[in-house]
C-alpha positions in Angstrom: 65.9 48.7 31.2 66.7 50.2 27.8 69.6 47.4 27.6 66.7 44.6 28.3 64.8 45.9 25.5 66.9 46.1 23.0 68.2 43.0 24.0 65.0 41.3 23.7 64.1 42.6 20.3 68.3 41.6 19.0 67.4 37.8 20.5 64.3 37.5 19.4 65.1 38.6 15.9 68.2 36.4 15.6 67.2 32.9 15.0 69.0 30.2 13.4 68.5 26.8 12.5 71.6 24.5 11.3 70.8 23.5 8.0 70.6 19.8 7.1 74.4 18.5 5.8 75.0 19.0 2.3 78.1 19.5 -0.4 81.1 21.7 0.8 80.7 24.9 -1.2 84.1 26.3 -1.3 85.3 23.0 -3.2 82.1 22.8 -5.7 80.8 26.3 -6.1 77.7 27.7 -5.0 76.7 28.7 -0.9 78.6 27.9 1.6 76.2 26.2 3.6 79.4 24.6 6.1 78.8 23.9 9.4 77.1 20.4 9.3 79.9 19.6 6.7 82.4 20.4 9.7 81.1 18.8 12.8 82.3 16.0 14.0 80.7 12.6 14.3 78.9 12.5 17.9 77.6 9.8 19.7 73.5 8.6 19.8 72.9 9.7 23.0 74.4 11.1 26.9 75.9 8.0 28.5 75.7 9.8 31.6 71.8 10.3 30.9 69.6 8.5 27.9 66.3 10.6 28.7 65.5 12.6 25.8 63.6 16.4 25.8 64.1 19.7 24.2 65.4 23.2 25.1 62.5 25.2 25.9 63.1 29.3 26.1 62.4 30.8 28.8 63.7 31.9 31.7 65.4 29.1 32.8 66.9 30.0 36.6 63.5 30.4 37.5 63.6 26.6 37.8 65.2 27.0 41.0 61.8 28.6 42.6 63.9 31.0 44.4 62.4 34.5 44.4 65.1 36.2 46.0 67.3 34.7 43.5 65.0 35.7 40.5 65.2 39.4 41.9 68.9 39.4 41.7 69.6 38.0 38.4 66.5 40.7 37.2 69.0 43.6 38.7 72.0 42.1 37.0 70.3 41.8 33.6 69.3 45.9 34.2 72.8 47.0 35.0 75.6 44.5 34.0 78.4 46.1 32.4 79.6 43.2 30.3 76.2 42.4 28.8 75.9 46.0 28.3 79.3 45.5 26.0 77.8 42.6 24.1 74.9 44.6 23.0 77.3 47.1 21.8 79.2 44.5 19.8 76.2 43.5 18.4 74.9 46.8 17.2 78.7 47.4 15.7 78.1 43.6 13.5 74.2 45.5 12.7 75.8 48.1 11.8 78.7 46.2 9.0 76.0 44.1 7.7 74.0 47.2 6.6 77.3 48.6 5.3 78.2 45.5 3.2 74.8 45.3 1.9 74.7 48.8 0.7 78.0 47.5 -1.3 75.4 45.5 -3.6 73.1 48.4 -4.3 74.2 51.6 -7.1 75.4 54.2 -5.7 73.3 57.4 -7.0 73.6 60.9 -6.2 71.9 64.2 -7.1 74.2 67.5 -8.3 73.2 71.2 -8.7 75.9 72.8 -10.3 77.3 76.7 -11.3 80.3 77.3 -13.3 81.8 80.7 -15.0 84.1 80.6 -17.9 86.5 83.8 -18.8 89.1 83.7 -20.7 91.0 86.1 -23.5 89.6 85.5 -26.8 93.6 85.5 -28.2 93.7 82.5 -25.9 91.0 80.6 -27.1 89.2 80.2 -30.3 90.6 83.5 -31.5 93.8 82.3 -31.9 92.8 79.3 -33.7 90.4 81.4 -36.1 93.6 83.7 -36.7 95.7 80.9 -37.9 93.4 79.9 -40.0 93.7 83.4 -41.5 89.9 84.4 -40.7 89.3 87.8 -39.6 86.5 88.0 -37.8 85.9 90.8 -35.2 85.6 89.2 -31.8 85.8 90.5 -28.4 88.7 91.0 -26.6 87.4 87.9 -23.7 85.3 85.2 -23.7 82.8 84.4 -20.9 79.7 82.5 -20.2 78.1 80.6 -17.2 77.1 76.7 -17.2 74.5 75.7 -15.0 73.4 71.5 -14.6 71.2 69.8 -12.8 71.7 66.0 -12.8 72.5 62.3 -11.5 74.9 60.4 -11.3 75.2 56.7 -10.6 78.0 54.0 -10.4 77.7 50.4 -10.0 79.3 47.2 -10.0 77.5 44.5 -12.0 78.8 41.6 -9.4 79.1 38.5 -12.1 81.2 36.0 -9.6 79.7 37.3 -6.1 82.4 38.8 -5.0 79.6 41.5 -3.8 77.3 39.2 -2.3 79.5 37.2 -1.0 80.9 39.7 1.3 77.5 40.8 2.0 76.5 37.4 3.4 80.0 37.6 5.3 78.7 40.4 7.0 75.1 38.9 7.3 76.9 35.7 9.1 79.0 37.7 11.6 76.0 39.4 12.9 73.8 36.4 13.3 77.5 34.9 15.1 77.9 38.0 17.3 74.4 37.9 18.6 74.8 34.3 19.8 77.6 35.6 21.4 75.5 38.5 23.4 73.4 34.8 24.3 77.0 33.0 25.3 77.7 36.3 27.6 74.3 36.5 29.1 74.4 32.5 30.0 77.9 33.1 31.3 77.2 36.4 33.4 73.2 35.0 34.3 76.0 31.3 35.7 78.6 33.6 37.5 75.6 35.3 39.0 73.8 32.0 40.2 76.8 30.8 41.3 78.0 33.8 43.7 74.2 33.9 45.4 74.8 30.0 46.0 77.9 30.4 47.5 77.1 33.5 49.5 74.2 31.3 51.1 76.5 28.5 51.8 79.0 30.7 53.5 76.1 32.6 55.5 75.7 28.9 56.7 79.4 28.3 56.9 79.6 31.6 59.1 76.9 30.5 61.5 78.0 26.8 61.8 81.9 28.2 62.3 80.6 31.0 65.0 78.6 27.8 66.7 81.7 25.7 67.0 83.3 28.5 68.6 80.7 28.8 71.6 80.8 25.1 72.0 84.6 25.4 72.5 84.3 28.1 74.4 81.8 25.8 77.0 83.7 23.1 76.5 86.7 25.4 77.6 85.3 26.3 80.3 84.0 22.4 81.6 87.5 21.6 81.3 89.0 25.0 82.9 86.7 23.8 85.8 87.9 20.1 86.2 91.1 20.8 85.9 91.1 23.4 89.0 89.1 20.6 90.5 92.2 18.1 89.5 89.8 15.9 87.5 91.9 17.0 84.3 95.1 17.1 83.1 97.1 20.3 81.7 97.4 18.3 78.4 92.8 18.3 77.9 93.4 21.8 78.8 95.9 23.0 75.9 94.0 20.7 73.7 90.7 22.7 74.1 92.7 25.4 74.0 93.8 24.6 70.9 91.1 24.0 69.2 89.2 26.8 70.5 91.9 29.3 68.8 91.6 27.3 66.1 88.1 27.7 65.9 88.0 31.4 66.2 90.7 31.8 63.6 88.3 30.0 60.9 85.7 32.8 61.3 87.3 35.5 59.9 88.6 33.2 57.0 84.8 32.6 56.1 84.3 36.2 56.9 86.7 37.1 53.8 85.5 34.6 51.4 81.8 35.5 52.0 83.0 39.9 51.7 85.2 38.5 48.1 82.0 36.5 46.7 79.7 39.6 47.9 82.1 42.3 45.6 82.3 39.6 43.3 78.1 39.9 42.8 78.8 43.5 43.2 80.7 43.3 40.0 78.1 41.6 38.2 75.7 44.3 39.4 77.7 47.3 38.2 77.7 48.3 41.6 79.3 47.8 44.6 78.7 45.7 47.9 76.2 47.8 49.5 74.2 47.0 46.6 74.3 43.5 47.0 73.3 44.3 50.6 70.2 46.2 49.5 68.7 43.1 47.4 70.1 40.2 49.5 67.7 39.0 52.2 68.6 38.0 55.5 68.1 34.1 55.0 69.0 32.6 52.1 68.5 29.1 51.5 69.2 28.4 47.9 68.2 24.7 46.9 68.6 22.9 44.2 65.4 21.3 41.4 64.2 18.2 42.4 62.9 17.0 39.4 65.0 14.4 36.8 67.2 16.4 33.8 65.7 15.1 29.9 68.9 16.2 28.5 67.9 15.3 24.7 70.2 14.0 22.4 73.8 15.4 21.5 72.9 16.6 18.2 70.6 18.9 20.2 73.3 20.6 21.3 73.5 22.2 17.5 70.7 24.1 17.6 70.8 24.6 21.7 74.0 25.7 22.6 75.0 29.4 21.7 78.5 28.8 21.6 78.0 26.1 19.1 75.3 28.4 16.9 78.5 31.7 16.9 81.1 28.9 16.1 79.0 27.6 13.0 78.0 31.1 11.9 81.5 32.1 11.9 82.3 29.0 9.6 79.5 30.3 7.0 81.4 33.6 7.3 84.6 32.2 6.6 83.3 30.2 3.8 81.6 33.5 2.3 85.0 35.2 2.5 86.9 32.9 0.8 84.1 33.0 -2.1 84.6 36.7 -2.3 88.3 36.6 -2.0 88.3 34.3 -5.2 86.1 36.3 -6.9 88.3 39.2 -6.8 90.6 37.1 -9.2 87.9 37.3 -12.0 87.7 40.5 -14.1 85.6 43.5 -12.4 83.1 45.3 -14.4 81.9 48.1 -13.0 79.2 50.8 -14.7 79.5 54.9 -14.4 77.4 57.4 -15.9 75.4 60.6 -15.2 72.1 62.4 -16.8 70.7 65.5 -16.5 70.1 69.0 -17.6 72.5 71.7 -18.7 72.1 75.2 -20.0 73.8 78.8 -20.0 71.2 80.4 -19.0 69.7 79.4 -15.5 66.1 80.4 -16.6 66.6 77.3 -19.3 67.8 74.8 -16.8 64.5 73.5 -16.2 64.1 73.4 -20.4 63.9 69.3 -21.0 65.3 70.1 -24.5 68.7 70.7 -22.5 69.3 67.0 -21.5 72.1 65.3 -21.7 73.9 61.7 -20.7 77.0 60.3 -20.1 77.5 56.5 -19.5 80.8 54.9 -19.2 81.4 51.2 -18.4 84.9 50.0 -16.9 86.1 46.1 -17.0 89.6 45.2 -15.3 91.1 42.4 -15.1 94.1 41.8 -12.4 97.0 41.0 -14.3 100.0 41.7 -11.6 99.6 42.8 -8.2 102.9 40.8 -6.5 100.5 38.1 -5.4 98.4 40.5 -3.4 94.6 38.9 -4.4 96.2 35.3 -4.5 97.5 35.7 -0.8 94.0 37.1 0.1 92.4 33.9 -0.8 95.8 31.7 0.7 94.9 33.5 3.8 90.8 33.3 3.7 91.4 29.4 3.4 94.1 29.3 6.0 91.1 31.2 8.2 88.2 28.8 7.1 90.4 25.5 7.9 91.1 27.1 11.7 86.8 28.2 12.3 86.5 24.3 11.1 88.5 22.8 14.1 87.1 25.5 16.1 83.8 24.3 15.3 84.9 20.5 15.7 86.1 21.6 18.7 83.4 23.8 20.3 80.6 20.4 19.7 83.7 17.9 21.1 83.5 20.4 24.0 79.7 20.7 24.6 79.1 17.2 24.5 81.9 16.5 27.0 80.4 19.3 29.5 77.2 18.0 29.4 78.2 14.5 30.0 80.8 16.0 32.9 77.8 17.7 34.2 75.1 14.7 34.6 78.0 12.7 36.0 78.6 15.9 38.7 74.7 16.0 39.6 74.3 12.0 39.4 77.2 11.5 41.9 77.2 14.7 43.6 73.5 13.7 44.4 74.2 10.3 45.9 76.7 11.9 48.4 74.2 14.2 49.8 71.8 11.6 50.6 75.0 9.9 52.2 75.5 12.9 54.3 71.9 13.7 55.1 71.5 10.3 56.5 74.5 11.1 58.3 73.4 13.8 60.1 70.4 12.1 61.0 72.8 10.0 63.1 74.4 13.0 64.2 71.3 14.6 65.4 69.7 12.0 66.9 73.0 11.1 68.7 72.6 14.5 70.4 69.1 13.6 71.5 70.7 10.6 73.3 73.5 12.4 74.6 71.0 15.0 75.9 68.9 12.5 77.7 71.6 10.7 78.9 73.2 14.1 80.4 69.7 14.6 82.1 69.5 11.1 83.8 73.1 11.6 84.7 74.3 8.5 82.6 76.7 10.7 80.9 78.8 14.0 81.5 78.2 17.4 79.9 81.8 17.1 78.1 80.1 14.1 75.9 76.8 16.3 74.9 79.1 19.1 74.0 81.5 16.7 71.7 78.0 15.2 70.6 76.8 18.7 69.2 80.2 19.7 67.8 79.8 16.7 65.6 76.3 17.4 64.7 77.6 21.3 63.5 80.3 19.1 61.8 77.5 17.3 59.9 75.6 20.3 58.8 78.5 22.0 57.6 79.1 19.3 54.8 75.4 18.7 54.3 75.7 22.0 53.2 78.3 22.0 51.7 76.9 19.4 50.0 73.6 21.5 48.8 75.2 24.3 47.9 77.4 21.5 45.2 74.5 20.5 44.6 73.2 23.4 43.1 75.7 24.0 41.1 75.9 21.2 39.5 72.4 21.6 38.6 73.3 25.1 37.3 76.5 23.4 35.3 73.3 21.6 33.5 71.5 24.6 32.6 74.6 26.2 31.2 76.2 23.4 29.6 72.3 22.7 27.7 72.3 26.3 26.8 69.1 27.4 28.8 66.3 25.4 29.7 64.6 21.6 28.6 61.3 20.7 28.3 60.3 16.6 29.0 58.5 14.7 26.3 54.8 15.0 27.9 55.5 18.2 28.4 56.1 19.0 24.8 53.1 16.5 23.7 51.1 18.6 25.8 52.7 22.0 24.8 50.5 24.4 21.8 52.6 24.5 19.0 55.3 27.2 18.5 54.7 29.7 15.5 57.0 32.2 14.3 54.3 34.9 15.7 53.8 33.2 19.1 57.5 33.3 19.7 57.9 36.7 18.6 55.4 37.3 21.2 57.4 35.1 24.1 60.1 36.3 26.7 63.5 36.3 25.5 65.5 32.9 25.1 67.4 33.7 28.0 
């Protein structure tokens, strides 16, 4: 629970908004306000699926209306090592941002001091006074305490940004490192969906696969008793045979994959498979949304997808750097001094007649350092140029995984209404068989083969739904989250910066 809420207030708190496209700041000075400059061109709109509509943030696998299902991916959330990891990560970027802001402040600090001072007076001024040819009596050793109380300060008065550049480095890496925490959840909340899909499918598989195997087993036995009766021929024998071992080997090969995908949640839970066992239900019957996808525009995809939001962030870092890195070229002048009170006597440290100051400014300029400061920006270009294909590349990619995705759920929805009219035929072709078994039109044999086909039907039907699904989930992950239609949005109250902070989590 304590990862959910920190979570929640790191997600809520980290919003960003591409700006519009502008000049590139590393050639022409000033911010470097990059990742429009650096996205590709992309098309007007999904050929796969021209409805428009927005992300919406909420909790966006409860658009599958599956209790069960909202119960597991609440326990994963609680306890899932990896996301657990990706709130570190971002606590460590927190953490470096404050650090490189502190770099922009002074630096002050308070000092009590104490000091003695002995010494032999022949050592000192006495010797100096003697060859001078004074005579004056002295004593043989000289001693006498310092006490100060002061300040000290130092700071850097940051002319060309170097500073503040690497401040808004920092600042840019954390804002990138929580859309990564967002990328993990959306890829942990996907594996989870995916495994509780599949380990409903395989339930099915398992029951449709045992089912076969007590149909061959009648069937087996029909033909064990015809062929005593010499109404069958060995070879119908070792052909049920056949497929009756057959049949029975297939069970435990569902048996495995369903134990794999049930560690494979148990992984995701932090736990282990009895775990899984404890929040699982008996029946599971995960289906897939009915309604139509609104997948917007592509450019939506800038201010949607997470992945696309840490790519661009890590652009403005990489811009920053280099600004900082060139900066170091320029002459530093940095400001030192301290003020205070100092006295011999510690009664009189607290006397304001025994102040004192010291200020001392510094200016450097690099004049040879083997190329060291001019590599540093060689290799903070270098840097920017690769997060600008990465960026290209990261939109190219999003764009192409939503497309990928409509196509999956267009096509993949066509063949389950091919196969769901299919087993229609399938089932009502048992009905006939079954009638024509009772009026003795037909043998038993032919209502057994009519039934084996039927469980032949429901296996890819569900098949089928369970691809289904996951298509559907390969929407909501490739869209970064949830949409909302057009009438829905009309209809929506407008979104204020208090009213969000006041909403769930974009999850």
């Amino acid at each position: 629970m304590r990862n959910r809420v920190l979570l929640a207030a790191i997600l809520l708190g980290g919003g960003f908004v591409f700006p519009a496209a502008g000049g590139c700041a590393l050639r022409s000075g000033g911010s470097p306000d990059l990742a429009q400059e650096a996205a590709p061109e992309l098309p007007s709109d999904f050929a796969e699926n021209p409805a428009s509509g927005a992300r919406q943030a909420q909790e966006w696998w409860r658009a599958f209306a599956d209790p069960a299902l909202d119960h597991v991916v609440e326990s994963v959330l609680d306890s899932n090592f990896s996301v657990a990891e990706a709130v570190a990560r971002v606590e460590q970027a927190r953490t470096r941002a404050r650090l490189a802001d502190a770099a922009i402040l002074p630096t002050v600090g308070a000092s009590l001091t104490a000091e003695t001072f002995d010494l032999p007076t022949n050592a000192a001024i006495g010797a100096q006074l003697e060859d001078l040819g004074l005579d004056f009596p002295l004593p043989d050793r000289l001693g006498f305490p310092t006490y100060t109380l002061g300040a000290d300060f130092a700071y850097e008065a940051d002319f060309w940004g170097r500073v503040r550049h690497t401040a808004l480095a920092a600042g840019s890496e954390l804002l990138a490192s929580e859309f990564d925490l967002r990328v993990a959840r959306i890829g942990i909340l996907a594996e989870t969906i995916s495994a509780y899909f599949e380990i409903g499918h395989l339930r099915q598989q398992l029951a449709i696969a045992r089912g076969h195997v007590e149909l061959l087993e009648e069937r087996e036995r029909l033909v064990e008793s015809r062929y005593e009766r010499g109404l069958a021929v060995s070879l119908e024998l070792h052909g049920v045979r056949q497929a009756l071992s057959s049949a029975r080997a297939g069970v435990p090969q569902v048996e495995n994959q369903l134990a794999e995908t049930e560690s494979r949640l148990a992984v995701l839970l932090g736990g282990y498979r009895e775990d899984v066992a404890a929040i699982l239900p008996e029946s599971l019957s995960p289906e897939s949304p009915a309604e139509p996808v609104p997948a917007g525009i592509p450019a939506d995809l800038l201010s949607q997808r997470p992945d696309v939001q840490a790519a661009g962030h890590r652009l403005e870092a990489a811009g920053h750097t280099v600004e900082a890195r060139r900066a170091a070229l320029m002459p530093q002048l940095s400001l030192s001094g301290s003020i205070g009170l100092r006295s011999t006597d510690a009664g009189g440290l607290f006397d304001v007649k025994q102040w004192f100051t010291n200020l001392a400014g510094n200016l450097l300029r690099p004049v040879f350092d083997g190329g060291r400061l001019a590599s540093g920006v060689e290799l903070a270009e270098a840097r920017f140029d690769e997060l600008a294909a990465a960026y290209g590349r990261t939109i190219v990619t999003a764009v192409n995984e939503v497309e990928a995705a409509l196509a999956t759920l267009r096509n993949e929805g066509r063949r389950q209404e091919s196969l769901a009219a299919q087993h229609e035929e399938a089932r009502a072709s048992v009905e006939a068989q079954s009638r024509r078994y009772e009026a003795g039109i037909s043998g038993y044999g032919d209502l057994l083969d009519a039934n084996a086909r039927l469980l032949d039907a429901e296996s890819a039907l569900a098949g089928s739904a369970r691809n289904l699904a996951l298509a559907r989930l390969a929407i909501h992950r490739a869209l970064g989250g949830a949409w909302t239609a057009p009438d829905e949005m009309a209809s929506a109250p407008a979104s204020t910066p208090d009213a969000r902070a006041k909403g769930p989590a974009d999850r």
